[in-house]
C-alpha positions in Angstrom: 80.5 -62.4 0.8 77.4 -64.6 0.9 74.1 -63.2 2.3 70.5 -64.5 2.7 67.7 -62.2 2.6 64.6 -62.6 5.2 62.0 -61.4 3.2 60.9 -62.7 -0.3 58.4 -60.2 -0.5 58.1 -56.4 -2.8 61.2 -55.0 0.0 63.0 -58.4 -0.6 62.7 -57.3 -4.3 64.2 -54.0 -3.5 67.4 -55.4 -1.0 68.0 -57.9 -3.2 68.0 -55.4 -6.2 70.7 -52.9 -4.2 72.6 -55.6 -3.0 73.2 -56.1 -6.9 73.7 -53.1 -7.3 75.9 -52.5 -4.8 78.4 -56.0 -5.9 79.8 -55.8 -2.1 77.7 -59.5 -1.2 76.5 -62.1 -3.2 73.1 -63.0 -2.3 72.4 -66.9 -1.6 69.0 -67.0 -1.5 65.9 -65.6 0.2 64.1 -67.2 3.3 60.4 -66.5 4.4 58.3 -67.8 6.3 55.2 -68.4 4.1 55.8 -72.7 3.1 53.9 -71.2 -0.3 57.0 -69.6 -1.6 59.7 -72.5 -0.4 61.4 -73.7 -4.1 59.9 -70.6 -5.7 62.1 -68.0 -7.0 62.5 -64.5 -6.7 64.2 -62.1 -9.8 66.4 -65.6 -9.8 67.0 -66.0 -6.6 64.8 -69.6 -4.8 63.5 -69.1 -2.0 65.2 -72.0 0.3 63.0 -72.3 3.3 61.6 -70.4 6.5 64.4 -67.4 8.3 65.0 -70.2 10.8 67.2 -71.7 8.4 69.3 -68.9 7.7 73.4 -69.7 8.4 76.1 -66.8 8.6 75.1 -63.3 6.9 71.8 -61.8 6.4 69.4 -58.6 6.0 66.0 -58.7 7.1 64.3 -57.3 4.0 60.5 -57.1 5.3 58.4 -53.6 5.5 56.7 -54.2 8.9 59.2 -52.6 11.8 57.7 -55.0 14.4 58.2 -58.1 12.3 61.8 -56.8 11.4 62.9 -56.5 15.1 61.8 -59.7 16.2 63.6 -61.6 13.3 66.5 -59.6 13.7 66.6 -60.8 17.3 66.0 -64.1 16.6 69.0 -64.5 14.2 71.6 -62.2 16.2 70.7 -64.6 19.4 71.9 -67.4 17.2 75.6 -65.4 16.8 74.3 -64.5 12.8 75.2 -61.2 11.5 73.4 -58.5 10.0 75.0 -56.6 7.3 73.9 -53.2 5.4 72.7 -52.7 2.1 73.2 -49.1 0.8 72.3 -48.5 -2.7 75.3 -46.9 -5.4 73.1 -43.9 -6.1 72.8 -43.3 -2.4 74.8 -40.3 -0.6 76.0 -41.5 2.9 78.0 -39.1 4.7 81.9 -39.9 6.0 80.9 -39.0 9.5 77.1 -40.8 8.9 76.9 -43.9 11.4 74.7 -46.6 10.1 74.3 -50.2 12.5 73.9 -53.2 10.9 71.0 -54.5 9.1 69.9 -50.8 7.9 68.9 -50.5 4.0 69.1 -46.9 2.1 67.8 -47.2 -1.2 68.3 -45.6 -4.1 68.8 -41.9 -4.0 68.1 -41.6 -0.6 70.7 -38.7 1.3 72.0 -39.3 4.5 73.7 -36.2 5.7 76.4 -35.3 8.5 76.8 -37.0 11.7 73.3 -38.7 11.0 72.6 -41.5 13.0 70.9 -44.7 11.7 70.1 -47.3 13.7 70.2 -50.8 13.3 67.4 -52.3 10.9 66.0 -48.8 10.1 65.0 -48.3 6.2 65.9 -45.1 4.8 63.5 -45.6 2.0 64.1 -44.5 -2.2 65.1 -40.2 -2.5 64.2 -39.6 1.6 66.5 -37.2 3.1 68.0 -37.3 6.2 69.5 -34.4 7.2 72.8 -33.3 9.9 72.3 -34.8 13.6 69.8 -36.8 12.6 69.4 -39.7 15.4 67.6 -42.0 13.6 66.4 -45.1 15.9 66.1 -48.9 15.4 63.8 -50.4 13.3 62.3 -46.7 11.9 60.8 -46.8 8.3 61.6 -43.6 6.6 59.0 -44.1 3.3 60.2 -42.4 0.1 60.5 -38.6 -0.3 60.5 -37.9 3.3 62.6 -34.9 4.5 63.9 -34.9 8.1 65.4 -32.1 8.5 68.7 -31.1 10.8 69.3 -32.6 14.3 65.8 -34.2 15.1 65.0 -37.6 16.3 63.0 -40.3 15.3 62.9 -43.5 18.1 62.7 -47.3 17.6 59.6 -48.6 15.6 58.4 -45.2 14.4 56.9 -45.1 10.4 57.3 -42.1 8.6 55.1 -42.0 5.5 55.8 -41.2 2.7 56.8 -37.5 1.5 56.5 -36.1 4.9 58.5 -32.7 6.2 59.7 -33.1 10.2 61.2 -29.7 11.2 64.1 -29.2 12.9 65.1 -30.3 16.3 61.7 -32.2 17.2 61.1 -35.9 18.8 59.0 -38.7 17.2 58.1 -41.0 19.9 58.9 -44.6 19.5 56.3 -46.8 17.4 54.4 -43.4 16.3 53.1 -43.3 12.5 53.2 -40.1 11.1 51.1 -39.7 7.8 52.0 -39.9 4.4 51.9 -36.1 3.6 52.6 -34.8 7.0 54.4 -32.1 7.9 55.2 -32.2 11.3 55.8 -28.9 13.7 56.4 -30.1 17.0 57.0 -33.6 18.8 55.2 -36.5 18.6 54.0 -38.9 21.3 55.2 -42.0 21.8 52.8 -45.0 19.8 50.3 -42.6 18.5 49.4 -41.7 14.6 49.6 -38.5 13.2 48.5 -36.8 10.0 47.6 -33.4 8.1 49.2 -29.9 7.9 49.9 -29.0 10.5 50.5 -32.9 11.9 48.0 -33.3 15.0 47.2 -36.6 16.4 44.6 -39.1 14.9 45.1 -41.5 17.0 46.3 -42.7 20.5 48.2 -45.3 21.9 45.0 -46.3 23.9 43.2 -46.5 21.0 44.9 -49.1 19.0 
């Protein structure tokens, strides 16, 4: 099936990349809404024009969660359809639920009865463990481990290679640092960072 990617950026790179890999869609081009790159190409692929343009399927392939949702939003009010793009070399679980638009790259692991939401990235090797509840629009950066039945709300960034321990919230639109391991829940729109996790910032101050 045909599919336009939103996003000709480094993650367009990446969708684009798994959606090859994958052979399930056949990717018409990419839309994006810097004019430079209209008539460019990307890895063979031209960029055809801004998202607003897009017709039928698409993925939203672009890093920032708050720039994904509000593209998403604007093509699903049109009637267009998000679909999925999970890499070959990922492990998604029979009893996994992913919604539409979500990406899992390569070598990511998505364990039982996880939940993934729609638009999250589960990025390359992060591991997402049983009961997972994973909201929309979350980032999980590579190497990440979230372990069993924890929760991770809309908007939230996970950088890369941290450890979430079991059973624990991350509050919606909440970084937590690359590095992190986190102990105990997290607010909602605030950053943390270190080992133990503690907050470095609040929602006030940003």
């Amino acid at each position: 099936m045909e599919v336009s990617i939103i996003g000709a950026g480094g993650h367009g790179e990446v969708v684009l990349g798994i959606l090859r890999a994958a052979g399930q869609h056949t990717v018409v081009g990419f839309l994006d809404s810097d004019p430079a790159k209209h008539g460019t190409a990307v890895d063979g692929v031209e960029v055809l024009g801004p998202p607003d343009a897009a017709e039928g399927l698409f993925i939203v392939a672009v890093g920032d969660n708050a720039a994904r949702k509000e593209l998403t939003g604007r093509l699903t009010a049109r009637g267009l359809e998000a679909v999925t793009a999970v890499h070959p070399s990922a492990y998604v679980a029979p009893s996994a639920a992913v919604e539409p638009g979500t990406v899992v790259c390569a070598g990511a692991v998505v364990c039982d009865h996880a939940r993934l939401g729609a638009g999250a990235i589960i990025n390359t090797s992060a591991v997402v463990e049983h009961h997972v509840a994973i909201g929309p629009f979350v980032h999980v950066a590579p190497g990440v481990v979230l372990t069993g039945r924890l929760t991770v709300r809309e908007g939230a960034m996970i950088g890369a290679g941290a450890t979430l321990l079991p059973c624990i919230t991350v509050g919606a639109w909440s970084t937590v640092g690359a590095g992190a391991v986190v102990l105990k829940d997290v607010p909602e729109g605030v950053t943390v960072a270190g080992l133990p996790a503690r907050v470095i910032r609040t929602a006030d101050a940003r």
